[in-house]
One Martini backbone bead per residue (centre of mass of N, CA, C, O) as a GRO file, in nm:
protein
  339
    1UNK     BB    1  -4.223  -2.162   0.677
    2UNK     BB    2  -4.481  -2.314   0.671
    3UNK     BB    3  -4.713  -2.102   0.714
    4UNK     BB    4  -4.654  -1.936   0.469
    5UNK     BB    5  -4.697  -2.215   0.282
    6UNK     BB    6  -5.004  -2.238   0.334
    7UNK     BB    7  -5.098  -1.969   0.279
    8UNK     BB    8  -5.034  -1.952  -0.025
    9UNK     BB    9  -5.183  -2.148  -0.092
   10UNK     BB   10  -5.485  -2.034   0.026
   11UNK     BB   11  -5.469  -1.785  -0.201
   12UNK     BB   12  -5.451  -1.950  -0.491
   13UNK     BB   13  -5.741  -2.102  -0.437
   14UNK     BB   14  -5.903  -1.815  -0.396
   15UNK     BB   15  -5.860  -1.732  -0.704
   16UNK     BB   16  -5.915  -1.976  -0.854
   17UNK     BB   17  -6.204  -1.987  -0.778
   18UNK     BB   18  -6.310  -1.704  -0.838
   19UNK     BB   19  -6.218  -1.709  -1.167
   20UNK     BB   20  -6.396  -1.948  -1.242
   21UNK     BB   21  -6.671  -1.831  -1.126
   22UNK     BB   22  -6.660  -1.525  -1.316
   23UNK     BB   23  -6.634  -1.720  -1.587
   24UNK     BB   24  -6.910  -1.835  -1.544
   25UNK     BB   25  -7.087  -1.576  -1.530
   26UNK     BB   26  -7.017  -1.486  -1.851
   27UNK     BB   27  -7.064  -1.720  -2.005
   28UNK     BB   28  -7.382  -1.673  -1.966
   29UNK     BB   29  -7.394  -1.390  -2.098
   30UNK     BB   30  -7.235  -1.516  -2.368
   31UNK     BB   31  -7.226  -1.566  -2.686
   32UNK     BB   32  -7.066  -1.808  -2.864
   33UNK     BB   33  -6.917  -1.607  -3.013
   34UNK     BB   34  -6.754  -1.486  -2.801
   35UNK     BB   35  -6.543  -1.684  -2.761
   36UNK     BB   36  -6.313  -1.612  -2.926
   37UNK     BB   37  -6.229  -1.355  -2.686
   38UNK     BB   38  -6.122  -1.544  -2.554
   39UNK     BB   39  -5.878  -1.735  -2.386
   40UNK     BB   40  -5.791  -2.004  -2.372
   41UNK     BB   41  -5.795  -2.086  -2.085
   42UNK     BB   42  -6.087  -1.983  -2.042
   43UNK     BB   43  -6.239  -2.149  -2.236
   44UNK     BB   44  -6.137  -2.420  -2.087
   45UNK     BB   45  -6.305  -2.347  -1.834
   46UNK     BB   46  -6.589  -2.303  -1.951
   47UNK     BB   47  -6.577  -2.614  -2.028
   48UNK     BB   48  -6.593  -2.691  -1.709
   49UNK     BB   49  -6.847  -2.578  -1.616
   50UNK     BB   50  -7.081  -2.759  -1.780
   51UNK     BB   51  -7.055  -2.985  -1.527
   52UNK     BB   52  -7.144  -2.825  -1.295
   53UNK     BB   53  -7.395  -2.808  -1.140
   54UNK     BB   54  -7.473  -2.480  -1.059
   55UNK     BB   55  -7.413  -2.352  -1.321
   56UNK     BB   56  -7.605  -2.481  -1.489
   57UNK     BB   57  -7.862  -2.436  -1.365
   58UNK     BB   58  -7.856  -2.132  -1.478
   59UNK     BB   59  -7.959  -1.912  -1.637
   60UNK     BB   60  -7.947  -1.855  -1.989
   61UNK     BB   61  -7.907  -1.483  -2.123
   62UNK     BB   62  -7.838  -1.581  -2.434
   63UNK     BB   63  -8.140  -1.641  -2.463
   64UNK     BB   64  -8.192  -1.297  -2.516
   65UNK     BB   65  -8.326  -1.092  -2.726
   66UNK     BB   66  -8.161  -0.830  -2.525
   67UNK     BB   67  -7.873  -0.931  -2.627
   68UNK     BB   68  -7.540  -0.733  -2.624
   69UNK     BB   69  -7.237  -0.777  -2.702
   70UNK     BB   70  -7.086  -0.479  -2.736
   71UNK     BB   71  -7.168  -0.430  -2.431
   72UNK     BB   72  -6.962  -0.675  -2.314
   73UNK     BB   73  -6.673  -0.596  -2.397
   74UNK     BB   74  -6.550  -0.452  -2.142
   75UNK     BB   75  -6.584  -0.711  -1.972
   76UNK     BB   76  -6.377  -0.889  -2.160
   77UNK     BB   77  -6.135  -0.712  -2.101
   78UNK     BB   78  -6.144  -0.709  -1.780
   79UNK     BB   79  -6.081  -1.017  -1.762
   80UNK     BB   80  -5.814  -1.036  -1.910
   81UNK     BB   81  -5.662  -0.822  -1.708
   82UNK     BB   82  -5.678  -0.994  -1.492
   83UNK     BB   83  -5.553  -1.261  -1.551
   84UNK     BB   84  -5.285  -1.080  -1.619
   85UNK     BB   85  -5.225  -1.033  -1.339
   86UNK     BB   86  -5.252  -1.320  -1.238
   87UNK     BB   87  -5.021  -1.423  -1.365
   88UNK     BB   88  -4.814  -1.236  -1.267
   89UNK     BB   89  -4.885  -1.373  -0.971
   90UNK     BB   90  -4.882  -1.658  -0.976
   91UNK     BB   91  -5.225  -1.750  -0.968
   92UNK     BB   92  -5.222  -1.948  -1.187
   93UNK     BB   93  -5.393  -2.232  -1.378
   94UNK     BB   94  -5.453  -2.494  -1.511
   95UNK     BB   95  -5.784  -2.688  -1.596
   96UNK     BB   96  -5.793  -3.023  -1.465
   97UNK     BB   97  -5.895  -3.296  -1.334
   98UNK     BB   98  -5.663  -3.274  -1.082
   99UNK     BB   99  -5.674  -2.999  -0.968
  100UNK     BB  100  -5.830  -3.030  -0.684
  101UNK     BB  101  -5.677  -3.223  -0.579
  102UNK     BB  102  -5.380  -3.026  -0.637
  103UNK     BB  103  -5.448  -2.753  -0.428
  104UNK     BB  104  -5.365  -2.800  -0.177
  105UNK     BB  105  -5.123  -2.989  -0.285
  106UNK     BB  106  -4.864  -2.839  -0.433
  107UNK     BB  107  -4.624  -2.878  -0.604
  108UNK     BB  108  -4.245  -2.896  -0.478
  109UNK     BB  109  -3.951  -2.825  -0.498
  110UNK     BB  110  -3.704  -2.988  -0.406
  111UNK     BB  111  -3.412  -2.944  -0.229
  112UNK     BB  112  -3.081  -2.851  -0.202
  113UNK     BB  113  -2.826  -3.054  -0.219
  114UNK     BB  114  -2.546  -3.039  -0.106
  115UNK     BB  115  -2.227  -3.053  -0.172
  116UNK     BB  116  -1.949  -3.255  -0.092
  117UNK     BB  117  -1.664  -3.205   0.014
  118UNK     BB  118  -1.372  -3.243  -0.078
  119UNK     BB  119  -1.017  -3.319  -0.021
  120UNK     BB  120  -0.944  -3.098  -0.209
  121UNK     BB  121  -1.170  -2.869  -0.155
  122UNK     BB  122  -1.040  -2.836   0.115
  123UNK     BB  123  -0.748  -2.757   0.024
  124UNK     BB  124  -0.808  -2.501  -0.144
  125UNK     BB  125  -0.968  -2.367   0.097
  126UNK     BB  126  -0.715  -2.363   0.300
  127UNK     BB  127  -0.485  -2.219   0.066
  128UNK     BB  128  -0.652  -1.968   0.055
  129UNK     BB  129  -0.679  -1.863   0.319
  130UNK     BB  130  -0.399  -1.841   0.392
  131UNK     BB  131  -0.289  -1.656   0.182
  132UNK     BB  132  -0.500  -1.410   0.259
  133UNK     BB  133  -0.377  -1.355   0.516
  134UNK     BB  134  -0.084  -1.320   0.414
  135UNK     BB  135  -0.153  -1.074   0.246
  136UNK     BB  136  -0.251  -0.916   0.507
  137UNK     BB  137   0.021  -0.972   0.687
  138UNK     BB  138   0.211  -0.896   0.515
  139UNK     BB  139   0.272  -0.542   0.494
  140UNK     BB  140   0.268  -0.490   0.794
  141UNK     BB  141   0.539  -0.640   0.839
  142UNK     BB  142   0.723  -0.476   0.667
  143UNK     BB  143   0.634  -0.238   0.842
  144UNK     BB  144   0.738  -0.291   1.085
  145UNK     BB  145   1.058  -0.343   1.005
  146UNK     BB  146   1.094  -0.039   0.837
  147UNK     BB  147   0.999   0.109   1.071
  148UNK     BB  148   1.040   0.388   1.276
  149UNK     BB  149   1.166   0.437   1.584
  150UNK     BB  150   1.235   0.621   1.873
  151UNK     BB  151   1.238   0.430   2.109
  152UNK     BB  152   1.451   0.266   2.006
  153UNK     BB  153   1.636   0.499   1.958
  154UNK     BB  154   1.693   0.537   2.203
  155UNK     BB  155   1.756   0.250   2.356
  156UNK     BB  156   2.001   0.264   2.144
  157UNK     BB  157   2.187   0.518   2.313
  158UNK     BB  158   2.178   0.416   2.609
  159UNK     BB  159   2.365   0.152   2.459
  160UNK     BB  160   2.633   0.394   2.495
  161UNK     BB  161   2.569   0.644   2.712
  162UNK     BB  162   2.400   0.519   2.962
  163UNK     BB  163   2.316   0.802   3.188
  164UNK     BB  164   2.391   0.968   2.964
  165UNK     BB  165   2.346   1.259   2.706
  166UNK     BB  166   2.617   1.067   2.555
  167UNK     BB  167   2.872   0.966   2.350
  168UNK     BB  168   3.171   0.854   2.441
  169UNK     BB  169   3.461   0.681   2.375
  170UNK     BB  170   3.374   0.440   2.496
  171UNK     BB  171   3.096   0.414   2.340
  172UNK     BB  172   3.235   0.437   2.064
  173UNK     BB  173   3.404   0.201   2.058
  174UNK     BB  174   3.154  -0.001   2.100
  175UNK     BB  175   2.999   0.078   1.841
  176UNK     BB  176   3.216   0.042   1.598
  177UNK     BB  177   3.164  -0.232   1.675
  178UNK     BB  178   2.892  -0.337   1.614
  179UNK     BB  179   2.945  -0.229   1.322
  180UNK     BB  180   3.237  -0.268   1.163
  181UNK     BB  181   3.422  -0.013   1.244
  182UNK     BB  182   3.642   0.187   1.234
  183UNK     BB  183   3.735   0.517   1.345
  184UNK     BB  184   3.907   0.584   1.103
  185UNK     BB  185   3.680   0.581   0.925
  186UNK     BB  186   3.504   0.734   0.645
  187UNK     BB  187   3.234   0.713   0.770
  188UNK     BB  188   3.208   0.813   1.036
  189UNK     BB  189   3.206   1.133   0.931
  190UNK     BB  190   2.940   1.064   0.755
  191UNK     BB  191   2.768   1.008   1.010
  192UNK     BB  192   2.842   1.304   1.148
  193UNK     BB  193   2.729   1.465   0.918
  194UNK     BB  194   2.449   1.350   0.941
  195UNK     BB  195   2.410   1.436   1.280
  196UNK     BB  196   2.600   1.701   1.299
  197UNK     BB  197   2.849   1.711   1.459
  198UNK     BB  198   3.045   1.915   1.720
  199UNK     BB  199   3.228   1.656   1.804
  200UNK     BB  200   3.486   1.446   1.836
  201UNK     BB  201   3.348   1.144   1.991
  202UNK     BB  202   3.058   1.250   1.994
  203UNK     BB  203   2.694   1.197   2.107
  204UNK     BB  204   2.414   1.329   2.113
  205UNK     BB  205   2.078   1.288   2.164
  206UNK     BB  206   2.016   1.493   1.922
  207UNK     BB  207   2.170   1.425   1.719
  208UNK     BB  208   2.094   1.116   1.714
  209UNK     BB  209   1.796   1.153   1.633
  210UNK     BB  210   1.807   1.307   1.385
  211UNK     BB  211   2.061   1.102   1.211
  212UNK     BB  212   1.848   0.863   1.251
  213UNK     BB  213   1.635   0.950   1.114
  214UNK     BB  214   1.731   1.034   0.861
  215UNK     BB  215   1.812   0.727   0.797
  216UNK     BB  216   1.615   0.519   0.954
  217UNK     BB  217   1.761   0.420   1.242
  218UNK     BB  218   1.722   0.161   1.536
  219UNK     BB  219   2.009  -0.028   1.462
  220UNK     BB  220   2.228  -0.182   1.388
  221UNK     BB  221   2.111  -0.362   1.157
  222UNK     BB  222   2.071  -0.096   0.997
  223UNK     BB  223   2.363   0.052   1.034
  224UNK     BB  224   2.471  -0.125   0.843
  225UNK     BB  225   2.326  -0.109   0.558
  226UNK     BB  226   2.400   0.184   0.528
  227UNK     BB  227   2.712   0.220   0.485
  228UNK     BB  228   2.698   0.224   0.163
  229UNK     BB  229   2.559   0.474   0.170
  230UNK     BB  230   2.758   0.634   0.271
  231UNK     BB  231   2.970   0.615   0.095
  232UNK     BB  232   2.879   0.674  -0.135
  233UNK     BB  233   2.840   1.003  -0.098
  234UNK     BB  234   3.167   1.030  -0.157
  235UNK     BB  235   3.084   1.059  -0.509
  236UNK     BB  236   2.978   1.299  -0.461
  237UNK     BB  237   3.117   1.631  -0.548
  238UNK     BB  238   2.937   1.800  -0.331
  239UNK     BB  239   2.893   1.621  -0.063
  240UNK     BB  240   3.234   1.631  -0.049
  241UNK     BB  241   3.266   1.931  -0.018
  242UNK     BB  242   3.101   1.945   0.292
  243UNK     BB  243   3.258   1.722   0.449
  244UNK     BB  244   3.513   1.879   0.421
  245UNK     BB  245   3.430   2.115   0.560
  246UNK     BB  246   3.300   1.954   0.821
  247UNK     BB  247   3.578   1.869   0.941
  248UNK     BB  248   3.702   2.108   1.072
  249UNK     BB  249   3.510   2.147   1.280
  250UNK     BB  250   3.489   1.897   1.391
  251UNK     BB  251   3.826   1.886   1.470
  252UNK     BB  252   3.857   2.124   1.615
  253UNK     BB  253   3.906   2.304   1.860
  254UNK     BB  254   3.653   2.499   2.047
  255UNK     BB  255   3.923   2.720   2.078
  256UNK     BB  256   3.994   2.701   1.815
  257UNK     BB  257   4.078   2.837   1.458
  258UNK     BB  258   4.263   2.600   1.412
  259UNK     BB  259   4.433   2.339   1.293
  260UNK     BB  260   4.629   2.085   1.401
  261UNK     BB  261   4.865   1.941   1.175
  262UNK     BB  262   4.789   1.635   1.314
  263UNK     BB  263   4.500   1.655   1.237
  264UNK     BB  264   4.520   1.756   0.934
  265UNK     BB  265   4.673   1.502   0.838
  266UNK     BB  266   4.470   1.306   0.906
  267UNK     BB  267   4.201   1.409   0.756
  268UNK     BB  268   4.361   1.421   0.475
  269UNK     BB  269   4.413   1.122   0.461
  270UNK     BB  270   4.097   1.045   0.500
  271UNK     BB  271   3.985   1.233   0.217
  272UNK     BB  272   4.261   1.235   0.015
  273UNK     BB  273   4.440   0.986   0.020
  274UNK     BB  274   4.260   0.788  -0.247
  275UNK     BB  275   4.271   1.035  -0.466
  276UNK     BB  276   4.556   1.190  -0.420
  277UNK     BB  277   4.809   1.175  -0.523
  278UNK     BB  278   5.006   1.391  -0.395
  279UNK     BB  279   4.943   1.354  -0.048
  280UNK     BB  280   5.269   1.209  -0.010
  281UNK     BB  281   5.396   1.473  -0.051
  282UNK     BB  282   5.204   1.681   0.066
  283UNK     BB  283   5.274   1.532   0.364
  284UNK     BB  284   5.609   1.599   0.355
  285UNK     BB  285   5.576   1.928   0.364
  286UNK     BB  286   5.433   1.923   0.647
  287UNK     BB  287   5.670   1.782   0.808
  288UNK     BB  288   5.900   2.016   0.768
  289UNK     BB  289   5.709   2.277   0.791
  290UNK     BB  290   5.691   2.522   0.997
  291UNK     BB  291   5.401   2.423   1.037
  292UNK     BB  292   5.109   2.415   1.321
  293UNK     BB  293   4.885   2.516   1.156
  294UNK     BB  294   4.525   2.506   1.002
  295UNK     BB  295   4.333   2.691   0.819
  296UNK     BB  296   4.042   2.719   0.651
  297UNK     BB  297   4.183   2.830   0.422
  298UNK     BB  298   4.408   2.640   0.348
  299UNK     BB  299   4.172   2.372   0.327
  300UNK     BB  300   3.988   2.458   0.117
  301UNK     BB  301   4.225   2.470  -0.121
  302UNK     BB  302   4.342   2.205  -0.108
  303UNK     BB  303   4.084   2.097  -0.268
  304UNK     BB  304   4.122   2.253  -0.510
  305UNK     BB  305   4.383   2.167  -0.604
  306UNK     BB  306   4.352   1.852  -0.638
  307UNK     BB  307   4.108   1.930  -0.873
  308UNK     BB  308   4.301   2.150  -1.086
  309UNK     BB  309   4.586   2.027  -1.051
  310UNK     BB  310   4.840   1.916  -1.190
  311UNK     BB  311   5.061   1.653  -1.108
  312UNK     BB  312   5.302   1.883  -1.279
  313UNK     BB  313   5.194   2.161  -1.178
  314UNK     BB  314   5.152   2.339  -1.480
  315UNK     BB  315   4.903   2.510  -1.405
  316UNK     BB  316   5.024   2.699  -1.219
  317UNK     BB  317   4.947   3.011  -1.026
  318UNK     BB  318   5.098   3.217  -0.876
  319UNK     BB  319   4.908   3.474  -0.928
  320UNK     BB  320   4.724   3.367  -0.766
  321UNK     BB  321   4.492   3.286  -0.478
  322UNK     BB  322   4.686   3.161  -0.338
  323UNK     BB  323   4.794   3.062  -0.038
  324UNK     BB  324   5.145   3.042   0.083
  325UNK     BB  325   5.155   2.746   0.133
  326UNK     BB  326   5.094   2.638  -0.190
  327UNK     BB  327   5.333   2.769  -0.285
  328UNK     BB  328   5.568   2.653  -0.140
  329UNK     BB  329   5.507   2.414  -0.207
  330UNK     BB  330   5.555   2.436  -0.542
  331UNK     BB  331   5.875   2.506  -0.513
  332UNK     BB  332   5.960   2.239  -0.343
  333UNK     BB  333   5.870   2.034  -0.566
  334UNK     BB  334   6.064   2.168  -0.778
  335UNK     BB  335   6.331   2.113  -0.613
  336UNK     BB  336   6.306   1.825  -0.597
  337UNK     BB  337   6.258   1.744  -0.883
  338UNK     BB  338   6.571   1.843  -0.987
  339UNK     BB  339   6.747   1.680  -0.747
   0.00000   0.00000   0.00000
């Protein structure tokens, strides 16, 4: 650095010397009107040449009858634009009593001294540095925590399936005691219904890892979250409608094709319990009657009725499309109401 200044100062004093006398040379050569079109500076440095002892000895062509003004133009706008290109390139400088004194030494800005940080400017820059590092790693451990793992979700199969690749009843007692559900609630249902399960009480792993995934679960504490999101399922009307037929084949044995009466008695508890007043009436017809299964169209017409029959089953019409099942009930009904 000390170096670079050094050539930096020996190359000013080398350019202000030679335009010093460059000008002392045109100086001798031109005739005391030209000074008017020298500029101020140069004015300046020429009358600083008349004290020189060697520049002055020199003889001066200015008083030769054959000298022309006109002729020496071109060279007067010539020094012009040198100096005009040495100031822009800050080579130029006044030339003063002092000039060579301080040529070789040119003052310099001292440094500019650090400002020493506050106490304060301390905490407020360990407060930010902290803060950014915050906003750098929230956005990060949230996309950790709510991101679904299959290997999570597969080690969590395990723990209750053990073993085997499936959970049996005793490992769904297990599951239902963890997430704080009994086992015949109708959330359990509406679970199975998103895993697709095709057996009541066992759950696949493959069917596991597919409607966990599509929840986004892989631990207790995720599908603990998500119940009542499963629970609200059921008052959309037609995901009810679906899971209502999903129910029949869930729940029958996989070598019959109707389900027996008292698992359908049950289903239909857990299905229309809460929602259709007449349950508790058509549940004492069905324990009564004659039947011993209930196969899929009277179970899915089941649903229709609850929909659109009123309560006192003014609108049924006997000619209708209805199951035979459903005619029995509406007349047992009215000869109850009757008696």
């Amino acid at each position: 650095m000390c170096r670079s200044s050094c050539l930096q100062m020996r190359c000013m004093y080398m350019h202000h010397a030679v335009c010093v006398h460059f000008i002392g040379w045109c100086s001798s050569l031109l005739d005391p009107v030209a000074d008017g079109m020298l500029p101020h500076h140069l004015r300046c440095q020429k009358q600083s040449l008349s004290t020189h002892p060697n520049i002055g000895q020199q003889p001066h062509k200015s008083h030769s009858p054959h000298f022309q003004l006109n002729s020496h133009v071109p060279t007067l706008a010539s020094i012009h634009k040198i100096y005009h290109t040495l100031h822009r390139l800050n080579l130029t400088e006044d030339v003063g009593p002092d000039t060579h004194a301080t040529a070789c030494c040119p003052r310099a800005m001292p440094p500019r001294k650090k400002r020493r940080p506050t106490a304060g400017d301390d905490l407020s820059a360990k407060k930010s540095r902290q803060d950014s590092v915050y906003r750098k790693q929230e956005p990060s451990r949230i996309q950790e925590t709510e991101s679904f793992s299959s290997k999570r979700c597969l080690e969590w199969f395990y723990e209750y399936a053990g073993c085997d690749d499936v959970v049996g009843p005793e490992g769904m007692e297990k599951f239902c005691e963890d997430i704080g559900v009994e086992p015949e609630n109708v959330v359990m249902l509406v679970l199975a219904w998103k895993l697709n399960a095709q057996s009541m009480g066992y759950f696949t792993l493959q069917e596991w890892l597919r409607g966990m995934g599509l929840l986004q679960c892989d631990s207790t504490e995720k599908l603990r979250n998500s119940l009542d999101y499963l629970r609200s399922i059921l008052n959309d009307a037609t995901s009810f409608k679906l899971i209502y037929r999903y129910a029949f084949d869930f729940a029958r044995e996989k070598d019959q094709r109707s389900l027996d009466l008292n698992t359908a008695k049950c289903m239909l508890g857990l299905l229309l319990g809460k929602t259709w007043p007449l349950f508790p009436v058509f549940n004492q017809f069905l324990e009564q009657s004659k039947y011993k299964v209930v196969n899929k169209d009277q179970w899915c017409n089941v649903l229709e009725f609850s929909r659109t029959i009123d309560l006192d089953l003014s609108n049924y019409d006997e000619d209708g499309a209805w199951p035979v099942l459903l005619d029995e009930f509406v007349e047992w009904y009215k000869d109850r109401e009757m008696s």
